[in-house]
N, C-alpha and C positions, 0 to 999 in steps of 0.2 A: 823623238826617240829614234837614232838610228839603226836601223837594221844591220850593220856591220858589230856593232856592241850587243847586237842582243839575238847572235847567230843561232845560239843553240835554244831559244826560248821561240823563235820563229817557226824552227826546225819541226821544235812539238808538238806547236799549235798545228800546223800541213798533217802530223802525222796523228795526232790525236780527232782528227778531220771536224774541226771546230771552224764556225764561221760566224759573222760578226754581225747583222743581220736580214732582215727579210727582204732588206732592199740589196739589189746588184749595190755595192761600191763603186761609185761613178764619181771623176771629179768634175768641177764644175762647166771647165772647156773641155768636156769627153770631145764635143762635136762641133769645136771649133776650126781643125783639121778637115778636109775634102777627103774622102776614101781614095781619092790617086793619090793626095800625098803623105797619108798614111803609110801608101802599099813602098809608098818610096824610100819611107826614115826604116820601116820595117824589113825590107829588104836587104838594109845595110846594115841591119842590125842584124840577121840573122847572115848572112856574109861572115860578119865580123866574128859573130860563135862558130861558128863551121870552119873557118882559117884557124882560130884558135883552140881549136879540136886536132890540127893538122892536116887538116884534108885540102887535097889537092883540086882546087876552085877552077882551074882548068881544064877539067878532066870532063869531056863531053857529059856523061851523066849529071855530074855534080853541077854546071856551069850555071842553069839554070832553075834550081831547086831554091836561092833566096827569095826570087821572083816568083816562083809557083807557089812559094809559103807564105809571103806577106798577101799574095790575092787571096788565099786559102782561109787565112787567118778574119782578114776586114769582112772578104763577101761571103765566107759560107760559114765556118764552124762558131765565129763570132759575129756573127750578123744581125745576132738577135740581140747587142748592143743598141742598134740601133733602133731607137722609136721609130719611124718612118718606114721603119717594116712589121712594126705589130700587124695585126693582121684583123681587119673590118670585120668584127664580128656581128654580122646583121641576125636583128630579132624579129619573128613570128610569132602572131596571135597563135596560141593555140587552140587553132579551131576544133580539133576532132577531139576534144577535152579530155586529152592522156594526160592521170592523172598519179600515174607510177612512175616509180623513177627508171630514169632509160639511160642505158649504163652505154658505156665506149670501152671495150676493153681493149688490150693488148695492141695497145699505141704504140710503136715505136719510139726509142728514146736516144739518143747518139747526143751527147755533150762533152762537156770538157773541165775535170777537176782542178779548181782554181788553184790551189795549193802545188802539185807538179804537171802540169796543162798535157796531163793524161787522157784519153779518153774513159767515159762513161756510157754505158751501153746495156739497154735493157727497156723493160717495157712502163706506160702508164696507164691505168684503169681510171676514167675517169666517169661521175655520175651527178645527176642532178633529178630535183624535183618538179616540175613546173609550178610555178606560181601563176600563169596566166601569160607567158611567152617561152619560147621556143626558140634552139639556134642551129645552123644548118650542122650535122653532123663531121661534117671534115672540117668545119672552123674547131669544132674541139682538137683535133689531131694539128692543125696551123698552131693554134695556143699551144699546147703542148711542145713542139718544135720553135717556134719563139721566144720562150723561154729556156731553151734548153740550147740554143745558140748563143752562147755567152759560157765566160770561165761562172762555173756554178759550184756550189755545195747542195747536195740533192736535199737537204730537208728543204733548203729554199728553194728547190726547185716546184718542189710539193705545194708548197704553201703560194708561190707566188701565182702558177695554175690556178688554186682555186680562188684565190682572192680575184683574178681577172676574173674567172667564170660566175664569178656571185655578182660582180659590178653588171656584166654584160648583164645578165638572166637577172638583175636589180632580185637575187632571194639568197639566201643564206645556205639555203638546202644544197651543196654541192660537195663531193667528197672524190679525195684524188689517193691513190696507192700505187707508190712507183717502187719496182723492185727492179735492181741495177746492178753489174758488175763496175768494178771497177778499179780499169789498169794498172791504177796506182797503189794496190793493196794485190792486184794477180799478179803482175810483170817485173814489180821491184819492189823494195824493203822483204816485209813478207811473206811474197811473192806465195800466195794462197789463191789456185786458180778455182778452186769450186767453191769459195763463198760469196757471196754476193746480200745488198744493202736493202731493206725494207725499211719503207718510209711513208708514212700514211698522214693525210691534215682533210679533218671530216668537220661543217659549218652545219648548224643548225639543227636542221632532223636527223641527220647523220649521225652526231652525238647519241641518239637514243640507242639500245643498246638490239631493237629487236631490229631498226632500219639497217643501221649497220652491220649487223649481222646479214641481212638479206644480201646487203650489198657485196659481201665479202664471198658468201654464198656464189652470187652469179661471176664473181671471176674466175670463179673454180671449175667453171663450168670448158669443157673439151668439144669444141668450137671445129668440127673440122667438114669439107666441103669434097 
């Protein structure tokens, strides 16, 4: 099915912010390409929109901007394409046998909506239970930013957090609530800059209605130093 034939059915799907599922869509040579010569077709490729916008390519500021956006694009805001940067989630006996759930709130979140490769910007609360190991507290906030470096749709941003954190922590107990703007619903169509997207994906005891509650309870909680 080509996408020139079915422009306005495309259109919907971006704006009715529908995605297709829990895995990134990756094809199968994502990583058959070297990130320098990524940075290079991408380069010319973003050249090539920026002439065809009119803009004058010469012009000291501009000269430089295709090059600063293809490095931008492979090593930072989409870098979490990349497997080879997940992020070593090493596990701890839990020796001092905490046996409540120890929550991570107000993660920062900075990605990028796959639909108009807008930004996404706002916070992740994430939590678990121990079943008998433990993980170092900023591998949570790395997981979080690993997945959130890639063109995303945030319910699967949500979902794909916790399903890592259940693997790492081998327990189901883990619950993630990402509440996020995004650019592409503040900055254009329409362009509503105070609402912003609530998305919650809760595994195991989280499910129950008094855990999650607690859980939702200590987000709320006003953290200040």
């Amino acid at each position: 099915m080509k996408i020139d034939n079915n422009i306005e059915e495309y259109d919907s799907l971006g704006e009715d912010h529908i995605g297709t599922s829990s895995n990134t869509p990756l094809r199968m040579d994502a990583f058959k390409l070297s990130n320098e010569e990524k940075i290079d077709i991408i380069k010319d490729d973003v050249r090539h929109i920026m002439e065809t916008l009119g803009l004058d390519l010469t012009d000291d500021s501009l000269n430089g901007t295709p090059n600063r956006v293809a490095k931008m694009f492979v090593n930072e805001i989409f870098g979490g394409l990349n497997p080879k940067r997940k992020p070593k989630a090493s596990t701890f006996d839990n020796k001092y046998k905490y046996g409540e759930m120890l929550v991570e709130k107000n993660i920062t979140v900075y990605s990028t909506c796959e639909h108009h490769l807008l930004p996404i910007v706002g916070k992740a609360h994430v939590a678990y239970i121990s079943n008998g190991t433990v993980v170092g507290l900023s591998k949570m906030n790395r997981v979080v930013d690993y997945f959130a470096k890639r063109p995303q749709v945030q319910e699967r941003l949500t979902i794909q957090i916790v399903k890592e954190l259940q693997e790492v922590l081998n327990t189901q107990d883990v619950a993630c609530v990402i509440d996020a703007k995004h650019l592409c619903v503040n900055s254009r169509g329409i362009r509503d800059i105070e609402s912003s997207t609530v998305t919650s994906e809760f595994g195991g005891k989280f499910k129950e209605e008094t855990t999650r509650r607690e859980f939702l309870d200590y987000i709320k909680l006003d953290t200040k130093f």
